[in-house]
C-alpha positions as CSV (number, residue, x, y, z in Angstrom):
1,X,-2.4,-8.7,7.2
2,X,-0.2,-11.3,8.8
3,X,0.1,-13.1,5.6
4,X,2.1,-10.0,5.0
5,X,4.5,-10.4,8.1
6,X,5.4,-13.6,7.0
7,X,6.4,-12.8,3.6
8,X,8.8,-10.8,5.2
9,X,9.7,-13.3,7.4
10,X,10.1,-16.0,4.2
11,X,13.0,-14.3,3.4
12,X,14.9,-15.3,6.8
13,X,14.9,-19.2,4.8
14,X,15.9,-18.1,1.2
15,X,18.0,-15.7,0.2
16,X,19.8,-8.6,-4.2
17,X,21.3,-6.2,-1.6
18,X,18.5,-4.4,0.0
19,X,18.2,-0.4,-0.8
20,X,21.1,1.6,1.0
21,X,22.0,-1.4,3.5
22,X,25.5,-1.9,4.4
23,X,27.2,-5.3,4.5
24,X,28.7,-4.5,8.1
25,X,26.7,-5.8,11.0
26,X,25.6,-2.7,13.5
27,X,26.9,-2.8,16.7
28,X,24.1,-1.0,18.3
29,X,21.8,-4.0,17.6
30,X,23.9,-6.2,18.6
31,X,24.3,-4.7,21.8
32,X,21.5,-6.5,23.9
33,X,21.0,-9.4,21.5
34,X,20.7,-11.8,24.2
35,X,18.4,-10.5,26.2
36,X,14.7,-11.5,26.6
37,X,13.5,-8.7,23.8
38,X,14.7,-9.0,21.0
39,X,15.2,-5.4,19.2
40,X,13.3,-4.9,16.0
41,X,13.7,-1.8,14.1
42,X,11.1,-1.2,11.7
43,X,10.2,1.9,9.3
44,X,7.2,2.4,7.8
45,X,6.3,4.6,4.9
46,X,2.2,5.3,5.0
47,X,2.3,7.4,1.7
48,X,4.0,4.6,-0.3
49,X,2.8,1.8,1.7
50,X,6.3,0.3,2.0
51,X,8.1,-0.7,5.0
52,X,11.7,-1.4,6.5
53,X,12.7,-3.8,9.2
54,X,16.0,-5.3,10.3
55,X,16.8,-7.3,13.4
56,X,19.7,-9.3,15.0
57,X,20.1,-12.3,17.1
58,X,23.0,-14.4,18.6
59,X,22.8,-17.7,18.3
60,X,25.3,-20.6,19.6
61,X,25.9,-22.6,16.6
62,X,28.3,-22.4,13.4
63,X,27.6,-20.3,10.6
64,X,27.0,-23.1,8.6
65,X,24.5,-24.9,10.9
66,X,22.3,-21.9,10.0
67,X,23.2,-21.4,6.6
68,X,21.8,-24.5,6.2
69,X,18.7,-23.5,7.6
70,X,18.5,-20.4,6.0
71,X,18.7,-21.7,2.3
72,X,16.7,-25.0,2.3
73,X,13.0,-25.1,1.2
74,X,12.7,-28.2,3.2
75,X,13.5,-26.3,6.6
76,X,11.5,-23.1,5.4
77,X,8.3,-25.3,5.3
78,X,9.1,-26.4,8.6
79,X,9.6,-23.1,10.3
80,X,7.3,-21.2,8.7
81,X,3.9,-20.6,9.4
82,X,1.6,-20.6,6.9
83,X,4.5,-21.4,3.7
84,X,2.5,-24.2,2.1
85,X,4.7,-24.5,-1.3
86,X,8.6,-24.2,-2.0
87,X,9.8,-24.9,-5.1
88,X,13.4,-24.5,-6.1
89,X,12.7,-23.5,-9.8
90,X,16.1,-22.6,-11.1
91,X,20.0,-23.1,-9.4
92,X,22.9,-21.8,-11.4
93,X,25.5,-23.9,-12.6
94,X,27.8,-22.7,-9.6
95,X,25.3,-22.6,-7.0
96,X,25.4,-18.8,-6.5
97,X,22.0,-18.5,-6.9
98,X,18.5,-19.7,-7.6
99,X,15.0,-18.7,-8.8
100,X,12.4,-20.2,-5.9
101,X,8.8,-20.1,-5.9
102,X,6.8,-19.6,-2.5
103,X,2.8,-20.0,-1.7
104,X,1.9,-18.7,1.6
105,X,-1.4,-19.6,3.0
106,X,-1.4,-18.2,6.2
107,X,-5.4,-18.1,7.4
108,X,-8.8,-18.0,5.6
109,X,-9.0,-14.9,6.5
110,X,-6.1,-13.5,4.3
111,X,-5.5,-13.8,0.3
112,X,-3.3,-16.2,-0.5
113,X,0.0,-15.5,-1.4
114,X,2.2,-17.0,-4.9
115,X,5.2,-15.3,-5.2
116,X,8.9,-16.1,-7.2
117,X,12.0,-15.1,-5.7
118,X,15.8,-15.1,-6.5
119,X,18.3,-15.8,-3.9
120,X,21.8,-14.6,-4.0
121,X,24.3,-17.1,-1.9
122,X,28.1,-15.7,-0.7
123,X,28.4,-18.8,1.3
124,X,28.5,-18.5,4.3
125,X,28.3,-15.0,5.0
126,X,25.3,-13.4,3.2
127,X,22.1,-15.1,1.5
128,X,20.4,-11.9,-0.4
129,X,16.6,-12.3,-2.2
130,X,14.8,-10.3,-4.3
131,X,11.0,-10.7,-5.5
132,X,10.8,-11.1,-9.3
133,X,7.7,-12.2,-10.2
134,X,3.8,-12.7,-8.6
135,X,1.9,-11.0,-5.4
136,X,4.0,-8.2,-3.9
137,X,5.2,-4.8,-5.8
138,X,8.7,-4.9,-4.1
139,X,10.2,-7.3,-1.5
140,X,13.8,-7.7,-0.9
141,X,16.0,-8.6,2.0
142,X,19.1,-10.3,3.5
143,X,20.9,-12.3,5.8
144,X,24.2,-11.8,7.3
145,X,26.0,-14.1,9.2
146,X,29.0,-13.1,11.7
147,X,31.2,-16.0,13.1
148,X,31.8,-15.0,16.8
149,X,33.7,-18.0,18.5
150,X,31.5,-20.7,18.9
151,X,28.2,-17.9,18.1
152,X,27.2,-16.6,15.0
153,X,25.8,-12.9,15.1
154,X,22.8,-13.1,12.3
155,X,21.4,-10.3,10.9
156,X,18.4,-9.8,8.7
157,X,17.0,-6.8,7.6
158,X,14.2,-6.6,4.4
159,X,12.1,-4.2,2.5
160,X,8.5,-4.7,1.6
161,X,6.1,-2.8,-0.5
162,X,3.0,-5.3,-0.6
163,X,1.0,-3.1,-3.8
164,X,-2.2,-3.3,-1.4
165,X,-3.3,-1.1,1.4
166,X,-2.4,-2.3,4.9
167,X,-2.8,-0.5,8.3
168,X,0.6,1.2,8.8
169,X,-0.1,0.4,12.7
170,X,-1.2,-3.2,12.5
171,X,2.0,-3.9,10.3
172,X,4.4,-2.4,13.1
173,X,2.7,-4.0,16.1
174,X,3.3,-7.4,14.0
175,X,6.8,-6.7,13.2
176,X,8.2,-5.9,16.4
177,X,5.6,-9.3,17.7
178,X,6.4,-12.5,15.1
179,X,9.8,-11.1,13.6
180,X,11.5,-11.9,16.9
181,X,9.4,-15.0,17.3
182,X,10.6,-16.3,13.9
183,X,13.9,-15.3,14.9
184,X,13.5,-17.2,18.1
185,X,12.6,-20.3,16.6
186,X,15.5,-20.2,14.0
187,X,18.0,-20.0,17.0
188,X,16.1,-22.7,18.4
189,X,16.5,-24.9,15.7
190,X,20.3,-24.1,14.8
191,X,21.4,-24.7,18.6
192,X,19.7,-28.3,18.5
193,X,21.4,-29.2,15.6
194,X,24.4,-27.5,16.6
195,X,24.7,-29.7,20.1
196,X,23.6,-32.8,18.3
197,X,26.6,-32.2,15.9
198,X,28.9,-31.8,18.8
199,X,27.4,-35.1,20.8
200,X,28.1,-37.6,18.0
């Protein structure tokens, strides 16, 4: 089942427009963003086994420190538990998108995971991914990115219908546990490059 919650979580590193989500960042999660709980929102769907999330953090560092985190296969396998393979299978000519392929292989005791994504790029305010072939029925998310002075407000919010039956309760307590710890370790990352940057 946690191979699951990082899927979702995969699409933090890789970024088409998620189901009825606007592009604006909501103030109400904001609100609170620094504070020692992070504030998940998640939505779960037991009859169609699908699921909803979306979270924000504020991190100190550029947008483009954590763009760069955010689209790099080499920083996804670093970051994410589990994410044994990432293969950049496809760029277009202008860079505004590619086709990736990701293996997850999270524990022994969960399947493992061979998926293809594409990722949209509107550099550097919105990285958007949407599965198109392998494991998963439907998985699509995104990434916003909000310069605040010298913070970026980041947003990510996803949809997931795994096409295999998963405890609708197991998949909420998850959520709500490693989406903020991903999200922890992200702003972790982006505001030790971000003060390395600024002591050279």
């Amino acid at each position: 089942m946690r191979s699951i919650i990082w899927v979702l979580l995969l699409t933090l590193f890789h970024a088409t427009t998620v189901l009825g989500v606007s592009a604006v960042v909501d103030s109400a999660l904001v609100k609170g963003v620094g504070s020692a709980d992070l504030p998940v929102k998640v939505a779960l769907d037991a009859g169609e086994q699908s699921g909803r999330a979306s979270a924000t953090i504020r991190i100190h560092a550029g947008r483009e420190i954590i763009w760069g985190l955010i689209t790099q296969c080499s920083e996804a396998l670093r970051l994410v538990p589990g994410l044994v393979g990432c293969i950049v299978l496809e760029t277009a000519a202008d860079h505004s998108w590619q086709r990736i392929r990701h293996v997850l292989d999270y524990s022994w005791y969960v399947p493992r995971l061979t998926y293809e994504i594409r990722a949209t790029y509107a550099e550097p305010e919105r990285v958007d991914v949407e599965r198109v072939a392998g494991d998963l029925t439907r998985m699509q998310g995104s990434w916003i990115l909000k310069g605040e002075g010298q913070y970026t407000i980041a947003q990510y919010r996803m949809e997931l219908v795994p096409g295999f039956w998963v405890p609708d309760w197991i998949v909420r307590a998850a959520l709500k546990r490693d989406l903020p710890k991903m999200l922890r370790a992200l702003q972790a990352r982006a505001e030790l490059l971000q003060n390395e940057l600024i002591g050279k």
